[in-house]
C-alpha positions as CSV (number, residue, x, y, z in Angstrom):
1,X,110.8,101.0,92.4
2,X,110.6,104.5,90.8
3,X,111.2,106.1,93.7
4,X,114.4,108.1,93.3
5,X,115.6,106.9,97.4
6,X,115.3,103.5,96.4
7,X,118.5,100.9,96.4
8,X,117.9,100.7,92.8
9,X,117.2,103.9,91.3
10,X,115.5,103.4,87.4
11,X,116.1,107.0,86.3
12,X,120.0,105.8,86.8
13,X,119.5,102.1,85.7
14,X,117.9,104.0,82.3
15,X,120.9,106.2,81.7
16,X,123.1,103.2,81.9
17,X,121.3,101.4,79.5
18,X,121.0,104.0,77.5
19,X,124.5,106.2,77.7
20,X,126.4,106.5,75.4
21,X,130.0,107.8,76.6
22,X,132.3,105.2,78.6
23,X,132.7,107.8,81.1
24,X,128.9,108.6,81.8
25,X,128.0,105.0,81.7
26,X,131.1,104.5,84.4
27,X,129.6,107.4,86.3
28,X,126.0,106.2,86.5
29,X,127.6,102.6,87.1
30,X,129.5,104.1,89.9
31,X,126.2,105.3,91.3
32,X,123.8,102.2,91.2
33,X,127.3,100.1,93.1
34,X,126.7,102.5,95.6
35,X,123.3,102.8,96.1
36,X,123.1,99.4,96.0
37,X,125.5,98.5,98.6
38,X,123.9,101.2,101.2
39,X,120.5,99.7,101.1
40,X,118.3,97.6,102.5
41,X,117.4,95.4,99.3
42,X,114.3,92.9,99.4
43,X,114.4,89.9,97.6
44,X,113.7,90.7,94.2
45,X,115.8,94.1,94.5
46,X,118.4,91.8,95.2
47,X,117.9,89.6,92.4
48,X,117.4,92.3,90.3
49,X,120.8,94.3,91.3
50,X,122.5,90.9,90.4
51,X,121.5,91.0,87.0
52,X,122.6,94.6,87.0
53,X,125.9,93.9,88.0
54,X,125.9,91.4,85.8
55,X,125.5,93.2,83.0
56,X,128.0,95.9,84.2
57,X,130.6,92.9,84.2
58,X,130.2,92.4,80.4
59,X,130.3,96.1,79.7
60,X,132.7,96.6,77.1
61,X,134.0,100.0,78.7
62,X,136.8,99.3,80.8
63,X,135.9,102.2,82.9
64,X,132.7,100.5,83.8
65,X,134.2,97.5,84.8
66,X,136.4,99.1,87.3
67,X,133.5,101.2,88.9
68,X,131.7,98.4,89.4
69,X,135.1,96.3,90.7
70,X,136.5,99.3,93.0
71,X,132.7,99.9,94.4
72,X,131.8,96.7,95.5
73,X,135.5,95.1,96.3
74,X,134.4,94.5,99.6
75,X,130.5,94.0,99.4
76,X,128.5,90.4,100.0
77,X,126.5,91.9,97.5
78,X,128.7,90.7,95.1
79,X,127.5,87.4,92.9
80,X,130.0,85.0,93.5
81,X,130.1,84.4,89.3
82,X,130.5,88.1,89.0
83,X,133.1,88.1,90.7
84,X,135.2,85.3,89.0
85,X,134.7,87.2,86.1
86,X,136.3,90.7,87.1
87,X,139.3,88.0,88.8
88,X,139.9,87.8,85.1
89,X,139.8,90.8,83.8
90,X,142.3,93.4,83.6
91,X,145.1,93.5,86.6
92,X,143.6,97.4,87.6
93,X,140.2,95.5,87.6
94,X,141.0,92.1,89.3
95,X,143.5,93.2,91.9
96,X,140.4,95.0,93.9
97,X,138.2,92.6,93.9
98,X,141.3,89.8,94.2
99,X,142.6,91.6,97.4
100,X,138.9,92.1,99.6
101,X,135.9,90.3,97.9
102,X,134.0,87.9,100.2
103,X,132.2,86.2,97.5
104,X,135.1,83.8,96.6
105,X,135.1,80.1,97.3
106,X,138.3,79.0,98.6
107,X,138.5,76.6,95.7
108,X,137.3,79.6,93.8
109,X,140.8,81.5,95.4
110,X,143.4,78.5,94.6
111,X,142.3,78.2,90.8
112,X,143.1,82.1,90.6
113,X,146.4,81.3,92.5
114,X,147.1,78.7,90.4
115,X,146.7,79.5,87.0
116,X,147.2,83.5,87.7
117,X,150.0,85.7,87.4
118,X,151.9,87.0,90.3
119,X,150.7,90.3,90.8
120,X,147.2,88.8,91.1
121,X,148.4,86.0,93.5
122,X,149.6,88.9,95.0
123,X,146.7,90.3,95.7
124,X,145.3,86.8,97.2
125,X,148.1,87.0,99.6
126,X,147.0,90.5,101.3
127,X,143.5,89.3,101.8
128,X,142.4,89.5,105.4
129,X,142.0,86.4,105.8
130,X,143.2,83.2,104.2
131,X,142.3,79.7,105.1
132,X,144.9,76.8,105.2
133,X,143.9,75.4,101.8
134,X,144.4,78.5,100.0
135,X,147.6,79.2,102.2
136,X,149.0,76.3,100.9
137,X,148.1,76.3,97.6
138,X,150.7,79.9,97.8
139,X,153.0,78.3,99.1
140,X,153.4,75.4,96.6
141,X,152.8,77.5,93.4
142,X,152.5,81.0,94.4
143,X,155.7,83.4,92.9
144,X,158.0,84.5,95.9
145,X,156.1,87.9,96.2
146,X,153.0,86.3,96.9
147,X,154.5,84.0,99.1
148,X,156.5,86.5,100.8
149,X,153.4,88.3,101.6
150,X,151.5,85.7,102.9
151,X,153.7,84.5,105.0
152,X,153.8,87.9,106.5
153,X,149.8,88.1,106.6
154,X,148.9,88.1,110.4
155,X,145.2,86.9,108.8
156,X,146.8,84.1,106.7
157,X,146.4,80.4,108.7
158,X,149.2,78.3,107.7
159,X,149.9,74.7,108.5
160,X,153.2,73.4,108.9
161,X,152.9,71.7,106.1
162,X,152.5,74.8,104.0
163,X,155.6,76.7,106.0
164,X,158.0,73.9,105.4
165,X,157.1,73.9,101.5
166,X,157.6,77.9,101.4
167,X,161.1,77.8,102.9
168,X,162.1,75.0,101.3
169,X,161.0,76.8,97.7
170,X,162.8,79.8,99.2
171,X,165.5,79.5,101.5
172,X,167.9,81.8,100.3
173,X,165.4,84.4,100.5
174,X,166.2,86.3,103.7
175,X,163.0,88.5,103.6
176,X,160.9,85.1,103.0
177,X,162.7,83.6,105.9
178,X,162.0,86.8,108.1
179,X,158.5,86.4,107.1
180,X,157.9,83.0,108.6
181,X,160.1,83.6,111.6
182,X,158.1,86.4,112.7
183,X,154.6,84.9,112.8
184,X,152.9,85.1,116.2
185,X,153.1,81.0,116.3
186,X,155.5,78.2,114.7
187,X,155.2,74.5,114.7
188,X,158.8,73.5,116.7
189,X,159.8,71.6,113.4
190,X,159.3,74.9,111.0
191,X,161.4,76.6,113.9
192,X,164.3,73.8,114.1
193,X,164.5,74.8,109.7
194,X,164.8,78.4,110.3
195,X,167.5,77.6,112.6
196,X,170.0,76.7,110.1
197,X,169.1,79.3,107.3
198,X,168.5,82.6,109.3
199,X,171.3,85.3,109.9
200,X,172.7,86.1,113.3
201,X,171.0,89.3,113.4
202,X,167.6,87.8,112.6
203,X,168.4,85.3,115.6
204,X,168.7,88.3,117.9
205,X,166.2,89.7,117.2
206,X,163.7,87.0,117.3
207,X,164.9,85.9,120.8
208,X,164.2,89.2,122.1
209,X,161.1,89.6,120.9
210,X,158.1,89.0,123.4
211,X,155.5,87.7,120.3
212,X,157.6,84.9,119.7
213,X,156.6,81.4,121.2
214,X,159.2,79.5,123.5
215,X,159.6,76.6,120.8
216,X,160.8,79.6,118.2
217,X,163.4,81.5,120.5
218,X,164.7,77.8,121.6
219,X,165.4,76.9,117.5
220,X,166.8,80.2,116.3
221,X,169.8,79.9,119.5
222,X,170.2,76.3,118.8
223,X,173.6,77.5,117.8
224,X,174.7,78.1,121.1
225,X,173.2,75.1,122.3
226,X,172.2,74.7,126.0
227,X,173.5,77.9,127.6
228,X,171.4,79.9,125.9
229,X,168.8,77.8,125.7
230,X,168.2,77.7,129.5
231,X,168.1,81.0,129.2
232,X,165.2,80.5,126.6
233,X,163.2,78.5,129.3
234,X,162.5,81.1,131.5
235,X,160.2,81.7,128.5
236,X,158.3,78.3,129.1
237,X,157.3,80.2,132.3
238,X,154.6,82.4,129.9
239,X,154.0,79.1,127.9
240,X,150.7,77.6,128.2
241,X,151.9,74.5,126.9
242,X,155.1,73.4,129.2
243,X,154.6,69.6,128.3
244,X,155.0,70.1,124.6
245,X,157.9,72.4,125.2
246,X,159.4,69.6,127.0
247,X,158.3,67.0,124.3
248,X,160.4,68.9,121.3
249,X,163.9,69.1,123.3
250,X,163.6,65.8,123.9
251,X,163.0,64.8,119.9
252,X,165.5,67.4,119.4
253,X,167.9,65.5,121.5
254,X,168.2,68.5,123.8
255,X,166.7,67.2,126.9
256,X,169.9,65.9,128.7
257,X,170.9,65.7,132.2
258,X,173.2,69.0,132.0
259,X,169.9,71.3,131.0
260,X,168.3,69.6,133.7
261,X,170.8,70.5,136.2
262,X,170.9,74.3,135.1
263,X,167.0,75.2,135.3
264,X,166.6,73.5,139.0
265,X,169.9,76.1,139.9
266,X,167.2,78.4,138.4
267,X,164.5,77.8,140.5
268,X,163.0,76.4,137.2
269,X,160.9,73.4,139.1
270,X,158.5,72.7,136.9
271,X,160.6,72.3,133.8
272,X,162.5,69.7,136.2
273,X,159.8,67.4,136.8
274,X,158.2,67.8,133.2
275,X,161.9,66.8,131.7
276,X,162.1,63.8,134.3
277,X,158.6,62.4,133.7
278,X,159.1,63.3,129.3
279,X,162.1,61.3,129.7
280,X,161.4,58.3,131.9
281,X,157.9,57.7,130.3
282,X,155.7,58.0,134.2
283,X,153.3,60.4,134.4
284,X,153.6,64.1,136.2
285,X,151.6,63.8,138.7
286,X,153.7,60.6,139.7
287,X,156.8,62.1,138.9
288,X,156.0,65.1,141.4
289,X,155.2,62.8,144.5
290,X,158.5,60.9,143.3
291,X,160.7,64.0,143.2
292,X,158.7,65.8,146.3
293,X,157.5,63.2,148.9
294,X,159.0,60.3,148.7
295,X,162.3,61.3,150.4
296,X,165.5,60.3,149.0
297,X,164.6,57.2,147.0
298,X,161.9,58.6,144.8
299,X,164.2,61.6,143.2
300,X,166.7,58.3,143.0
301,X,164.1,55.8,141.3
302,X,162.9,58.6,138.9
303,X,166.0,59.9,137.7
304,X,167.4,55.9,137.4
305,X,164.7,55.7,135.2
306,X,165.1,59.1,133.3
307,X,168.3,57.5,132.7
308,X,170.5,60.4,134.1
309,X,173.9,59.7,135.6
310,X,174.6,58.5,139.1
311,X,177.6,61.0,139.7
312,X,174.7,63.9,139.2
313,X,172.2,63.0,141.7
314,X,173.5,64.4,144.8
315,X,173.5,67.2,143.0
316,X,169.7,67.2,142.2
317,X,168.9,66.4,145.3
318,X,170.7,69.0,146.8
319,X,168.9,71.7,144.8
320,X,165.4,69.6,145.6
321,X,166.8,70.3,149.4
322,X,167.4,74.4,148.0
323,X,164.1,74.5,146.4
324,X,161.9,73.0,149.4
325,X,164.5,75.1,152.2
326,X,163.8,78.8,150.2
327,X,160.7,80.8,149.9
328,X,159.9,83.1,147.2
329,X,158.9,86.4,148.6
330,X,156.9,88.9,146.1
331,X,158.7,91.3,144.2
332,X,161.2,91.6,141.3
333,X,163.7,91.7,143.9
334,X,163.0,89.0,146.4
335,X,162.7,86.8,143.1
336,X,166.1,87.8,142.2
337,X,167.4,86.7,146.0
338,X,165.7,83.4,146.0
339,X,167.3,83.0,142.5
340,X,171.2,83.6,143.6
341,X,170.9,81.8,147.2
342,X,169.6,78.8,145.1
343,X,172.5,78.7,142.9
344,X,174.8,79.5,145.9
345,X,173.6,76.5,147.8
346,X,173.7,74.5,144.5
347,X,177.4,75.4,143.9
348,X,178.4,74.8,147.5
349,X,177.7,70.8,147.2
350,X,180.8,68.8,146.7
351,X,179.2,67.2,143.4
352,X,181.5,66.5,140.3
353,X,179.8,68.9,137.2
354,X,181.3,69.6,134.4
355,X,183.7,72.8,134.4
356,X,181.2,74.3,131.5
357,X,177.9,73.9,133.5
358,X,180.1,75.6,136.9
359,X,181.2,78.0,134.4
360,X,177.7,79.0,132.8
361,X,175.8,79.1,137.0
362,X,178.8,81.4,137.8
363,X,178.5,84.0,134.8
364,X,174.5,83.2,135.9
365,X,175.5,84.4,139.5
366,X,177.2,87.6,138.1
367,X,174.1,88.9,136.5
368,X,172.7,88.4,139.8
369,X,174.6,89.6,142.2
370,X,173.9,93.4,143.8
371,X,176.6,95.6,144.7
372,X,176.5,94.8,148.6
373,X,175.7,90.9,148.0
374,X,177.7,88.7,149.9
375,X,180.4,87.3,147.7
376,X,179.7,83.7,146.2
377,X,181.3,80.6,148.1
378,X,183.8,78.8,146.1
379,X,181.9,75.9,144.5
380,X,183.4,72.3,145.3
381,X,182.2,71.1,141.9
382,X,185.0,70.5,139.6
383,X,185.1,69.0,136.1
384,X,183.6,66.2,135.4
């Protein structure tokens, strides 16, 4: 142990016992934090290096305190009761150890929250990682800061639970709110609250952004209901989870026959038979042999029981009849072709549809067409 490359040097362990100056004893203090932290340590070095820091954590030198705090604010090595006592200490001595210690419970990291002040729940915010428990914990009784920043921690788990209670707490917050919108996930329900409460310049830029989920870009453009949210679906076509998509219009109230009719003139298929089996309770795989191969009756018997209109179905059959009659070539471009002959063909049936939906697959039609595209046939829907 006297060896002078050993983890815990004794010349430097003596001049800390010994020193006399705050600024020497931080020094040497300084030191040992770093010698232990770079070495192997055996058990009792370990044991012993506790005690050490230990006593460096009753040190009445201030200066001492922080050494040791800023040193090891990152290190395992760390006693977990050492550590609960620098959380205490002064804010330029917590804050480190607050922001990156691993030696923290997380019941150890609500108490703090809870019965700390906000620059230190602060600091518990910017960890690296935060648990649901302690995440919650911020968002119940954290100060808007702290809450601010967690919300905005890409480390931070949060359940919904926790989100709802943070923009409740803080709704007219516009940086809160921005927060929370711009997490890489959000339950649909935290999503439908935003939707209300965020500006029209937050909504745009949300919807454009390629880290939010479908369920997100569909609640921030509630506002202009089903047109845009169709547009939103084409989304659902990166979305591993097309079902649950489904699932929230549907509690939304969103899932209705008109939404239905504008993603098959998209070619959007799958959204189709997910919509008809969420809303007429019969599984998918059923619902695909009803709407594919069983002819004419099944798409019938199906959408009878999705409860859609009678006045629409020759109208989703006909763009059934556009979606088996067309193949998708590869390419950007082909896609685009197969998109704008399916909405031709679906315009061309004499089908009553409202004068909105003909409107919305016309403007569609518009963005689609190429300069030496054939002009669109006059549609023989008229309004409902």
């Amino acid at each position: 142990m006297s060896n002078q490359t050993t983890a815990l040097d004794e010349d430097d362990i003596r001049r800390f016992v010994k020193g006399e100056e705050p600024e020497a004893r931080a020094l040497v203090a300084h030191r040992i934090c770093r010698h232990i932290d770079g070495a192997p340590l055996t058990e009792d070095e370990r044991a012993r290096a506790c005690e050490i820091l230990r006593l460096m954590s009753r040190d009445v030198a201030e200066q001492v305190r922080r050494a040791l705090a800023v040193t090891l604010r990152a290190s395992p090595l760390l006693p977990r009761d050492v550590a609960n006592r620098l959380a205490r200490d002064l804010d330029s001595i917590a804050v480190p150890v607050l922001s990156f210690s691993p030696s923290f419970t997380d019941e150890d990291l609500a108490e703090i929250v809870r019965s700390s002040t906000p620059i230190r729940q602060t600091a518990v915010a910017r960890r690296p990682a935060l648990s649901e428990p302690v995440t919650r914990v911020i968002a119940i009784c954290a100060a808007q800061e702290a809450v601010e920043v967690a919300c905005g921690n890409p480390g931070a788990a949060f359940s919904e639970q926790a989100l709802a209670a943070a923009v409740a707490r803080f709704r007219q917050s516009e940086t809160l709110l921005g927060a929370v919108a711009s997490r890489p996930q959000l339950p649909p329900a935290i999503a439908e609250k935003l939707t209300a409460l965020v500006t029209g310049e937050l909504r745009e830029r949300l919807v454009k952004s390629h880290a939010v989920t479908p369920q997100t870009a569909l609640a921030v453009a509630v506002g202009a209901r089903e047109r845009v949210t169709l547009d939103l679906v084409e989304q659902a076509r990166r979305a591993a989870d097309l079902p649950a998509f489904v699932s929230h219009l549907r509690r939304g109230q969103r899932l209705t026959a008109s939404l239905l009719l504008r993603a098959l003139a998209h070619g959007q298929m799958s959204f189709f038979e997910w919509g008809l089996s969420e809303l007429s309770g019969i599984p998918h795989h059923r619902t695909w042999l009803m709407v594919h191969d069983a002819g004419d009756l099944g798409l019938k018997a199906i959408c009878e029981r999705a409860g859609l209109p009678a006045r629409l179905l020759p109208a989703f059959r006909a763009a059934v009849d556009a979606y088996h009659a067309t193949e998708l070539e590869e390419g950007a471009d082909d896609s685009r072709r197969f998109q704008r002959r399916m909405l031709e063909r679906f315009l061309s049936q004499p089908v009553a549809i409202a004068r909105e939906d003909v409107d919305y697959l016309l403007d569609k039609i518009d963005q689609l067409q190429a300069p030496d595209d054939l002009s669109v046939p006059e549609p023989a829907a008229h309004a409902a």
